[in-house]
N, C-alpha and C positions, 0 to 999 in steps of 0.2 A: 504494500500500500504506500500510494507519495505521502510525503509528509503533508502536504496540504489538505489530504483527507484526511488524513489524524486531527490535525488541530483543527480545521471545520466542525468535526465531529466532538472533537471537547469542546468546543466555544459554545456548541447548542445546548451540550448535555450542561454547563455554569448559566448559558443566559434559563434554562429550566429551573436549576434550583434557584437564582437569584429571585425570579419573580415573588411579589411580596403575598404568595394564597395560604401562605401556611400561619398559625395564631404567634407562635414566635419570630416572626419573621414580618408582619403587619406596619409595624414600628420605624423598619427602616426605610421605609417608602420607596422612591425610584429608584437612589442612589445606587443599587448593584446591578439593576438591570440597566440602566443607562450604560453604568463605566463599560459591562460586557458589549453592549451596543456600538460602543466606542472600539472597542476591540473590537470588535467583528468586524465593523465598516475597513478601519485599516487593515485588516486581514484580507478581507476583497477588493479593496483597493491595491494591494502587496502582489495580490495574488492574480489581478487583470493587467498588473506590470511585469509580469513575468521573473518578479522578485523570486519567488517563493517556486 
């Protein structure tokens, strides 16, 4: 597997758990699904540059 499927594939399985649906987890609002957001975008932007 390219490493670009690997890390695609963790980035969805962190943007999953950040999302705020669970009751411990309610509290911290967008903040961890944005920064993964953030990461992701530069990861496809990395990745339609032929960086990665």
């Amino acid at each position: 597997m390219p490493l670009s499927t690997i890390l695609i594939i963790i980035l969805i399985l962190i943007l999953i758990g950040a999302v705020p649906a669970w009751p411990h987890s309610r509290a911290w609002g967008y903040g961890p699904s944005g920064i993964v957001g953030v990461l992701l975008i530069v990861l496809l932007v990395l990745l339609l540059m032929g960086r990665i």
